[in-house]
VEXDREN-2710 file (C-alpha; in Angstrom, 1 decimal):
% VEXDREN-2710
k/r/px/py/pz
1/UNK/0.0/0.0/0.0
2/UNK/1.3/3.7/-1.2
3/UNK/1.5/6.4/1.5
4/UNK/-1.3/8.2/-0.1
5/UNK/-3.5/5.1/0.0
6/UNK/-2.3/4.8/3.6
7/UNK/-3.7/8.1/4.3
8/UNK/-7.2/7.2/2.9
9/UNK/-7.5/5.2/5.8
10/UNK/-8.7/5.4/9.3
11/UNK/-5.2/4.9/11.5
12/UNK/-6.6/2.5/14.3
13/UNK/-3.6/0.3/15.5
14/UNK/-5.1/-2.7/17.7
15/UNK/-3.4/-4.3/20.3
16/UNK/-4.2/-8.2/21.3
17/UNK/-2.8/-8.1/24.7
18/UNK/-3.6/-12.0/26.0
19/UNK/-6.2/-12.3/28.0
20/UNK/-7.7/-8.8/27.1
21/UNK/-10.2/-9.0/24.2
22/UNK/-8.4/-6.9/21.3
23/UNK/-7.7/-3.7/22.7
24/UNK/-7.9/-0.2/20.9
25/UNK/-5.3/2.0/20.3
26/UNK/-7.5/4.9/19.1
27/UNK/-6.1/7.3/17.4
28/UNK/-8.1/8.8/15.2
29/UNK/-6.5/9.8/11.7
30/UNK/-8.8/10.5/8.9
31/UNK/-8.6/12.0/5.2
32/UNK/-11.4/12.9/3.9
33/UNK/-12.0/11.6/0.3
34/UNK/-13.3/14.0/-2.4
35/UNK/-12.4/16.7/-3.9
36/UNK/-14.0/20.8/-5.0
37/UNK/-12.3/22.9/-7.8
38/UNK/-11.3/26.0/-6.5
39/UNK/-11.6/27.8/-10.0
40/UNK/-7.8/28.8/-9.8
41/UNK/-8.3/31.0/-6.4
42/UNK/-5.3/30.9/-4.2
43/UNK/-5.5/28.3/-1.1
44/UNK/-6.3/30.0/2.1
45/UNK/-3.0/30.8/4.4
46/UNK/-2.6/29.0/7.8
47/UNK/0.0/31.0/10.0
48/UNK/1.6/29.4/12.7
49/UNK/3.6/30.9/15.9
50/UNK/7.2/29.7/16.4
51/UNK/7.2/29.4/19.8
52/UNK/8.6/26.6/22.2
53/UNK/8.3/23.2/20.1
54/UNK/8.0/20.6/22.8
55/UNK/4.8/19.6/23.1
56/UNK/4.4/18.1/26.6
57/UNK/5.4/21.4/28.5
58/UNK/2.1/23.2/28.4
59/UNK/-0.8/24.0/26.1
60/UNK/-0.7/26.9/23.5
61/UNK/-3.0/29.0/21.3
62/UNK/-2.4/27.4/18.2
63/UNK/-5.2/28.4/16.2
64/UNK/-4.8/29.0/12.1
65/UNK/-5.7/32.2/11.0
66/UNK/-6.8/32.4/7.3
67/UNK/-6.2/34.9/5.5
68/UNK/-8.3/36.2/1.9
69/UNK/-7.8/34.0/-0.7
70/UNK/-5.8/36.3/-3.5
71/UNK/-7.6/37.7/-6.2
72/UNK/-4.9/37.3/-8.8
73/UNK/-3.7/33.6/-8.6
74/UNK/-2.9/32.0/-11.8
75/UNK/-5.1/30.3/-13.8
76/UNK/-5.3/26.4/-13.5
77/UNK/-2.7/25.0/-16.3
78/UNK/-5.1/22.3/-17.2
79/UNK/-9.1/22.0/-16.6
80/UNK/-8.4/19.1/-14.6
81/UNK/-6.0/20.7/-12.0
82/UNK/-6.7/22.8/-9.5
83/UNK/-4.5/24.4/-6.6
84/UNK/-3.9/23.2/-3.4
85/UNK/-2.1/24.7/-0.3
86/UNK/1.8/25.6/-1.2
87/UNK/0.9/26.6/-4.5
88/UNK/1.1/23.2/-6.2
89/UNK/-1.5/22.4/-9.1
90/UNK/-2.6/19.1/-8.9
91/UNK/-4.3/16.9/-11.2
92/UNK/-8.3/16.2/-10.5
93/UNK/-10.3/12.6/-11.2
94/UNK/-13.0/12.2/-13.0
95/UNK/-15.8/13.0/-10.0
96/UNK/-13.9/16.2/-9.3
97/UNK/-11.6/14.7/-6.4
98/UNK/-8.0/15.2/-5.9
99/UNK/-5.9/12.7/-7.0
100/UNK/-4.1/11.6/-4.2
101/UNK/-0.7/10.4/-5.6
102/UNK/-0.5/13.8/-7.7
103/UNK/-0.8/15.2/-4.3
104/UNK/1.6/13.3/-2.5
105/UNK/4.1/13.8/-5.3
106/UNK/3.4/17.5/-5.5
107/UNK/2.9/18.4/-1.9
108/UNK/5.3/15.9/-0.1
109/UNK/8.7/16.4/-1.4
110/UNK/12.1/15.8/0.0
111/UNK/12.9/19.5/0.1
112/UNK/9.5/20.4/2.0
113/UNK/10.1/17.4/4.8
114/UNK/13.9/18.8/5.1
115/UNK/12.8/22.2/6.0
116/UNK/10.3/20.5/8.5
117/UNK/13.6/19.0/10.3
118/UNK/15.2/22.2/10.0
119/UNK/12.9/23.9/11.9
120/UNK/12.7/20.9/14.9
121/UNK/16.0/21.5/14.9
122/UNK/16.3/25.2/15.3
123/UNK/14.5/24.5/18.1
124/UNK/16.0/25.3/21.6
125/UNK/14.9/22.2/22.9
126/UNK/16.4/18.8/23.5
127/UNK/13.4/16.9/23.0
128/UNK/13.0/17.9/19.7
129/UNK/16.6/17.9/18.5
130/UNK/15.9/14.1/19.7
131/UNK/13.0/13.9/17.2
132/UNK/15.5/14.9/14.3
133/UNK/17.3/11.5/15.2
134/UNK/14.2/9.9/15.9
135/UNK/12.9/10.5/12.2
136/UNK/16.7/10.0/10.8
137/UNK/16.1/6.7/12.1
138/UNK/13.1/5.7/10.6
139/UNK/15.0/6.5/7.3
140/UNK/12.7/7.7/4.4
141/UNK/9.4/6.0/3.2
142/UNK/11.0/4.4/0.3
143/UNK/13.6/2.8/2.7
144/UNK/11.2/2.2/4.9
145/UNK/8.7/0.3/1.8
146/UNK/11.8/-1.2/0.6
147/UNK/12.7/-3.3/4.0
148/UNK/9.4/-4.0/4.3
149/UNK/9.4/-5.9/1.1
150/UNK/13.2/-7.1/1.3
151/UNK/12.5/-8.8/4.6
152/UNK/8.9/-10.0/3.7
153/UNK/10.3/-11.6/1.0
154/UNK/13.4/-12.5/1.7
155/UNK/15.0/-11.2/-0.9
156/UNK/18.6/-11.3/-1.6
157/UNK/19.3/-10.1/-4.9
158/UNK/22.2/-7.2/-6.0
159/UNK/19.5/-4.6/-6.4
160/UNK/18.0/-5.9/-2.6
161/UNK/22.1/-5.9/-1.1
162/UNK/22.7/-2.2/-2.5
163/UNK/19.7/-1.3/-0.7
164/UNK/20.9/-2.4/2.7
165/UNK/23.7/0.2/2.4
166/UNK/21.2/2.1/4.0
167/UNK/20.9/0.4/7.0
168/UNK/24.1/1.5/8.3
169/UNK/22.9/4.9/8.0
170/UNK/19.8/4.1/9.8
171/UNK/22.1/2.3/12.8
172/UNK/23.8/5.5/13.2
173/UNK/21.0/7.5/13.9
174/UNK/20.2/5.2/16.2
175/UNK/23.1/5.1/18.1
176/UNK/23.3/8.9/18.3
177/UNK/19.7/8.8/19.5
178/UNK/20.5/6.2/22.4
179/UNK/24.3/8.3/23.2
180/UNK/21.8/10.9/23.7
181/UNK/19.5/10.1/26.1
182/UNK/22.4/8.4/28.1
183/UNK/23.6/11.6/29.0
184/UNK/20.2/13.7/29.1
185/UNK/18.0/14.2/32.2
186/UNK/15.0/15.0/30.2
187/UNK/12.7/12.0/30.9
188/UNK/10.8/12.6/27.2
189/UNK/14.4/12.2/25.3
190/UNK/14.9/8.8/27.5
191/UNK/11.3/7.2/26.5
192/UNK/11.2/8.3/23.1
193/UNK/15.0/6.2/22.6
194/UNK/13.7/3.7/24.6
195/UNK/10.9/2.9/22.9
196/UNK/12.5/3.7/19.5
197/UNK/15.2/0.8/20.9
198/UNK/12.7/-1.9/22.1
199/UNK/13.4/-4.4/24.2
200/UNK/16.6/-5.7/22.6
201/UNK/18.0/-3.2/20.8
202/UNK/21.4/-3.6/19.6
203/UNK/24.5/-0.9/19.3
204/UNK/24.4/2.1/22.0
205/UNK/20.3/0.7/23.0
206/UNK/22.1/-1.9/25.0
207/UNK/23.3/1.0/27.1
208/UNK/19.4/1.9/28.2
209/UNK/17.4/0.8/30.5
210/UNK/13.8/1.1/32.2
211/UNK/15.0/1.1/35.5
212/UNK/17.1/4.8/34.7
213/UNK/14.1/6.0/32.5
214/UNK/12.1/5.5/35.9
215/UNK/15.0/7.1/37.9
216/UNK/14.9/10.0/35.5
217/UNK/10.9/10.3/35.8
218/UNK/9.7/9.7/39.2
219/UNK/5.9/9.1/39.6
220/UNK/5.3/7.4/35.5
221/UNK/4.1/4.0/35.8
222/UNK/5.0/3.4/32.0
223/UNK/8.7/2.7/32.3
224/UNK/7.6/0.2/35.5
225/UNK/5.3/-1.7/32.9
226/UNK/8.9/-2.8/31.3
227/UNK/10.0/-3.3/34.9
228/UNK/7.5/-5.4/35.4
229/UNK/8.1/-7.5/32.2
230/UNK/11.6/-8.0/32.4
231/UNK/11.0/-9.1/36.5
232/UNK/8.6/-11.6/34.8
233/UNK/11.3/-13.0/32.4
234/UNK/13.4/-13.7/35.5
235/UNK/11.1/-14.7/37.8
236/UNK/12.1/-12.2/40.4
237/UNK/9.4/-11.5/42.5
238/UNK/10.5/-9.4/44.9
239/UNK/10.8/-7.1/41.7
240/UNK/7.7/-8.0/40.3
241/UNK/6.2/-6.4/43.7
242/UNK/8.1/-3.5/43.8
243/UNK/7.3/-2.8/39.9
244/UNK/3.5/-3.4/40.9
245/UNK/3.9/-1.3/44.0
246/UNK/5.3/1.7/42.0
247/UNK/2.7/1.6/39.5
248/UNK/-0.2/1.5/41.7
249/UNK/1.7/4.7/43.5
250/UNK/2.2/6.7/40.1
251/UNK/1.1/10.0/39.6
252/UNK/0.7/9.1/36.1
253/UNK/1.5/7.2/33.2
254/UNK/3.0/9.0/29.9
255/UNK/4.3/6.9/27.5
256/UNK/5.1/9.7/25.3
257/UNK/3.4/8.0/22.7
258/UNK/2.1/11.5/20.6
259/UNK/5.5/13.2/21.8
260/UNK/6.9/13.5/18.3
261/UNK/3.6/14.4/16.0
262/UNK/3.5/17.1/18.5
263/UNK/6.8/18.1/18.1
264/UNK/6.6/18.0/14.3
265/UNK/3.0/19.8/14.1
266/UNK/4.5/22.7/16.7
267/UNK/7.5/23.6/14.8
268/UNK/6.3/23.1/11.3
269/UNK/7.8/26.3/9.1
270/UNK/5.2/29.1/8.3
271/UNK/5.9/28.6/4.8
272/UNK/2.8/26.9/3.0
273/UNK/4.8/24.7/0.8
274/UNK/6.1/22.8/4.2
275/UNK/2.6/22.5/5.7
276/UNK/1.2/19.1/3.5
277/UNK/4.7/17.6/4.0
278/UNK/4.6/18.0/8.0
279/UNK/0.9/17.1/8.2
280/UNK/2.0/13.5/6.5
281/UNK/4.8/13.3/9.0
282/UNK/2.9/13.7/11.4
283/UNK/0.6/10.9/10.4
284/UNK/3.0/8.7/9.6
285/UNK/4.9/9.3/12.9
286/UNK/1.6/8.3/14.9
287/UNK/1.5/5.8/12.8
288/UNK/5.4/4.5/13.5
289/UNK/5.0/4.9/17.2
290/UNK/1.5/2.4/17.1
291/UNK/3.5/0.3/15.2
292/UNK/6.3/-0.6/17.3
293/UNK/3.7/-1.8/19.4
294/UNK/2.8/-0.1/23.1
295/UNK/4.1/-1.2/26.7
296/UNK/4.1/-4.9/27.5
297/UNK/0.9/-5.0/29.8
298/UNK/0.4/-8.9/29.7
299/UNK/1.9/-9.4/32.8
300/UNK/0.5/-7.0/34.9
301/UNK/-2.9/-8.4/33.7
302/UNK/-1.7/-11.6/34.9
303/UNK/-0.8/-10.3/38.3
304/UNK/-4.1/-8.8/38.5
305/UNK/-6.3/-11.7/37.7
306/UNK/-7.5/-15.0/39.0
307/UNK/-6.0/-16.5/41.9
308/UNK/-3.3/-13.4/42.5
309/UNK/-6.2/-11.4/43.8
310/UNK/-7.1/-13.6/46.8
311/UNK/-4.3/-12.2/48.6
312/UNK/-5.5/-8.9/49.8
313/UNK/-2.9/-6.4/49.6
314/UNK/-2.2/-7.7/45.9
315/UNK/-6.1/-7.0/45.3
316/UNK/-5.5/-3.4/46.7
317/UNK/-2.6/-3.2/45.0
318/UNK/-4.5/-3.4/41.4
319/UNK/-7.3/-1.1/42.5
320/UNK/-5.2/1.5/42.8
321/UNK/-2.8/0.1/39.2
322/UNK/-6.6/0.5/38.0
323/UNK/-7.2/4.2/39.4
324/UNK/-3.8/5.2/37.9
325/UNK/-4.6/4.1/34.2
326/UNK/-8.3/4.7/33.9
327/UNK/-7.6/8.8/35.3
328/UNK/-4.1/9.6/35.4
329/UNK/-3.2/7.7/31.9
330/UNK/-2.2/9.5/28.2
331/UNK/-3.2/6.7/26.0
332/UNK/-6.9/5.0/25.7
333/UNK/-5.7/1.8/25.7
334/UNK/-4.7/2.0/29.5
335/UNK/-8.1/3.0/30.1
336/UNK/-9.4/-0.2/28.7
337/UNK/-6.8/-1.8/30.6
338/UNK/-8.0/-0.3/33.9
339/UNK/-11.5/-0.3/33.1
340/UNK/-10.6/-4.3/32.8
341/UNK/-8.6/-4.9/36.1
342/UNK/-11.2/-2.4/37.6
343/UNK/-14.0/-4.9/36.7
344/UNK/-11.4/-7.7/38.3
345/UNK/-11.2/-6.3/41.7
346/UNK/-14.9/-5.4/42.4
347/UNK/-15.3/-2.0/40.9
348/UNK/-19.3/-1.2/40.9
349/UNK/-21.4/-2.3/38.1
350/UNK/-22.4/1.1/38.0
351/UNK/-19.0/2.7/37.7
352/UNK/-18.4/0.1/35.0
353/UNK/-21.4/0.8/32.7
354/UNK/-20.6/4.7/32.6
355/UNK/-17.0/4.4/31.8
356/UNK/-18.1/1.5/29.1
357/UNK/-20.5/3.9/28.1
358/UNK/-18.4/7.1/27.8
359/UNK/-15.9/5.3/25.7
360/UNK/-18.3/3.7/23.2
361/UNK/-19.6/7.3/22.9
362/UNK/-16.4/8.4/22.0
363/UNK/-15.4/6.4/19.5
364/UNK/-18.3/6.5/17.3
365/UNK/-18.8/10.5/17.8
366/UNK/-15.5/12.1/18.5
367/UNK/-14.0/13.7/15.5
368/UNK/-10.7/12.6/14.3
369/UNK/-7.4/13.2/15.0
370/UNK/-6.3/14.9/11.8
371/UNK/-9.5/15.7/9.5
372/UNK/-8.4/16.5/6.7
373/UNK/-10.8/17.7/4.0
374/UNK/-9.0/17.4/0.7
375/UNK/-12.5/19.0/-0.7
376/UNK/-10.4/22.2/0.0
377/UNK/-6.9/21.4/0.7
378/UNK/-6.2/24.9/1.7
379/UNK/-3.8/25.7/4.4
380/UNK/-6.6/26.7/6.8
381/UNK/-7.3/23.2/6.8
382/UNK/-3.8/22.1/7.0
383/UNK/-3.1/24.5/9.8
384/UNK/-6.0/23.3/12.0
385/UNK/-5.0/19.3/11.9
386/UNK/-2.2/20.1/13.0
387/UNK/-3.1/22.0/15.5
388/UNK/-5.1/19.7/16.5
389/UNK/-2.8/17.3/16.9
390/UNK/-0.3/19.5/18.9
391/UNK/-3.6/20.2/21.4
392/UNK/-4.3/16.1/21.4
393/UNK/-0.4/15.8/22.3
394/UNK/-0.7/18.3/25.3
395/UNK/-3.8/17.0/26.4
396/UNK/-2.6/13.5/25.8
397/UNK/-5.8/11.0/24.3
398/UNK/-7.5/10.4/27.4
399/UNK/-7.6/14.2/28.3
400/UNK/-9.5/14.8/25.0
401/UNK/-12.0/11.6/25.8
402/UNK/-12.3/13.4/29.5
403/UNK/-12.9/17.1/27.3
404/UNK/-15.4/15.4/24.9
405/UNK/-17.6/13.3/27.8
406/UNK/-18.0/17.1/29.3
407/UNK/-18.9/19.0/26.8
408/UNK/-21.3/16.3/25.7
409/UNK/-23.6/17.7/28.3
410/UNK/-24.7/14.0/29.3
411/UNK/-25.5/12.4/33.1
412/UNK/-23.4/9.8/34.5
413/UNK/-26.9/7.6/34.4
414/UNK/-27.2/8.8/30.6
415/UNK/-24.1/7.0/29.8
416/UNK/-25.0/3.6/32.2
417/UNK/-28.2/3.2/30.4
418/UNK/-27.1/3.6/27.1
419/UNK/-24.1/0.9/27.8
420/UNK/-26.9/-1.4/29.2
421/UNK/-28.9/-1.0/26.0
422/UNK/-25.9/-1.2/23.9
423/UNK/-25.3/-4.6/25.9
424/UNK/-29.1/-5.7/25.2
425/UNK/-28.4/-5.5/21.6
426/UNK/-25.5/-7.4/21.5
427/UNK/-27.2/-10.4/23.6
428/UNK/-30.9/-9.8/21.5
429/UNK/-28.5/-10.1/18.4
430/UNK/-26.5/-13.1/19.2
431/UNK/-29.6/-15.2/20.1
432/UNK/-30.7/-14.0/16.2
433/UNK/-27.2/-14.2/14.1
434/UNK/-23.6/-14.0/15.3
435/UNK/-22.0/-11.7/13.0
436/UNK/-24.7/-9.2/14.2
437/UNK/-23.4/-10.1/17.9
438/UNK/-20.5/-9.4/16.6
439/UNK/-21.4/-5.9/14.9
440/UNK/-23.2/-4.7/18.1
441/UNK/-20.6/-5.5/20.3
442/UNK/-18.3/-3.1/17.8
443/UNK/-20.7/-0.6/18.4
444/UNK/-22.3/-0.2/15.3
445/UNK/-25.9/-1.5/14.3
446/UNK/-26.7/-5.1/13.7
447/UNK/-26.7/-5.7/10.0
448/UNK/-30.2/-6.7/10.3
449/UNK/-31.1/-2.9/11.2
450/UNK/-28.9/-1.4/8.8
END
């Protein structure tokens, strides 16, 4: 699949985490197919402050203000092209859309995504000079694409050899992204190598660790979760209680999962013809980060199921593990996750049925991530995805579920019943066909009703 095909889709990684059901990862990334000729009037301009880049320091008015379109843009250079934010014509299909690939190609170019690193790197902040390594790593999307394909199939051709001279290049960045945070005391720099590393990274990742990203962030349960995995692997238990016993203590739990789409979306160059280009990085960086797959919570589901919670501190314990990832976490699937252990330790049916409720209402009526309409490609519309997803990075995921429940407007009880009724359906379905069981337990209509 092309990046611009990857981009017509909804970006909803799913985790299976054992025991757990499958467990969403929502992040909501939407284009918008379609497309509206613009009659050769210049895009709208989105301008953008150039203040402090990182993302997770505080919140900041990063609205788009439009301007007037201009009355004396150039005429379209073919009836089937019209002009889209940067200046770029591309071509139109037959309905009127935008042709996607033309757009890509015309809008997301080499040059524009080097002045989008240029301007993360002018930043006078650590965090996002580690980003510029971060993306160096990743390599570009055709190297990207290309290992893909080498690895899937195995290919060892002269053409597929040349290509891994730019691996190398890749392990450097790397390794200058690990030597980093191995002598920085900003706990953001330390996750986002961490988790760039995995598990078992090789070269300078051997030198990090979870226990010195927890040293360096006091009060995050996330780096216990890999704690907590590695304690498993040994069967150390003493360490498998203090992991547990730090994590139900947290004051939080930041993964940093949004950390560099916020970076990217705050720094982006006021320059239209750089807006497309960081829009897509930004989408594929959320994209990267779901990808490499989130914290390893199997085992502290195991510890907080079955037999383990007949002993009674370890059942308090997990109440509280609960408490932390259901109100103090940045990602939605630790609220499932705590919603689930909640449910395991006795939480009321009640308190179950609204949070159930509130997220099920989220998901199907939330809007997206990063809309973006390419009905008008203009940079106002550029400008406010991402600004929207420098808010959702500042906010982190489960601040914006929190943000959307309130301004809903409904009761606590409004949610419970609808979760109840939601439930009926599912049961009323199964008894009648299971792949409407299986639709109303989604969320959506049974097939039957539809």
């Amino acid at each position: 699949m092309n990046a611009g095909g990857l981009r017509r889709r909804w970006l909803r990684p799913v985790a299976l985490l054992g025991t757990l059901a499958a467990a969403l990862w929502l992040v909501f990334v939407i284009v918008a197919p379609g497309g509206h000729r613009h009659d050769g009037a210049q895009p709208a301009t989105a301008t953008r402050p150039h203040d402090d880049a990182r993302a997770s320091i505080a919140p900041k008015a990063h609205q788009a203000s439009v301007s007037a379109p201009s009355t004396n843009a150039p005429a379209a250079p073919h009836a089937n092209e019209i002009q889209v934010c940067g200046g770029a014509w591309v071509r139109t299909q037959a309905d009127g859309s935008i042709d996607q690939d033309d757009l890509t190609r015309a809008t997301d170019t080499a040059d524009a995504r080097q002045r989008v690193v240029a301007a993360l790197r002018a930043q006078p902040v650590e965090l996002a000079h580690a980003a510029v390594l971060w993306l160096a790593m990743r390599g570009t999307r055709e190297d990207r694409r290309q290992a893909m394909m080498d690895s899937a199939f195995g290919c060892d051709s002269a053409e597929c050899r040349d290509r891994r001279q730019a691996v190398p290049r890749l392990a450097e960045a790397r390794d200058a992204l690990a030597q980093m945070a191995v002598s920085s005391t900003d706990p953001g720099v330390y996750a986002l190598a961490f988790r760039a590393c995995g598990v078992d990274g090789e070269g300078a990742c051997r030198m990090l660790s979870a226990e010195q990203w927890a040293r360096l962030d006091p009060g995050n349960a996330a780096p216990w979760l890999y704690v907590l995995s590695a304690a498993h692997r040994r069967n150390d238990l003493a360490l498998q209680n203090e992991a547990l016993h730090q994590i139900a203590t947290a004051q939080r739990s930041d993964t940093g999962f949004l950390a560099v789409p916020g970076l990217i979306a705050a720094a982006v160059p006021s320059d239209e013809s750089s807006m497309f280009a960081a829009l897509n990085m930004t989408v594929e960086a959320i994209g990267v980060q779901a990808a490499t797959g989130p914290p390893p919570y199997q085992p502290l589901v195991a510890d907080c199921s079955g037999v383990a919670l007949r002993d009674s501190n370890r059942r308090q314990t997990c109440a509280a593990i609960a408490e932390v990832l259901v109100a103090r976490s940045d990602t939605l699937l630790e609220t499932l996750i705590g919603l689930r252990v909640g449910q395991r330790v006795g939480w009321p049916a009640e308190r179950i049925d609204q949070l159930r409720g509130e997220f099920n209402a989220y998901t199907q009526h939330a809007e997206p991530l990063v809309m973006m309409d390419y009905r008008a490609a203009g940079c106002g519309a550029v400008g406010r995805s991402l600004d929207a997803v420098h808010r959702r990075a500042v906010e982190g995921e489960v601040g914006a579920f929190r943000a959307w429940v309130a301004r809903s407007g409904k009761t606590p009880e409004e949610f419970v019943s609808e979760e109840r009724a939601r439930r009926a359906a599912v049961r009323a379905a199964s008894a009648r066909d299971p792949a409407d069981a299986a639709s109303a337990s989604a969320g959506g209509a049974p097939a039957s009703r539809r």
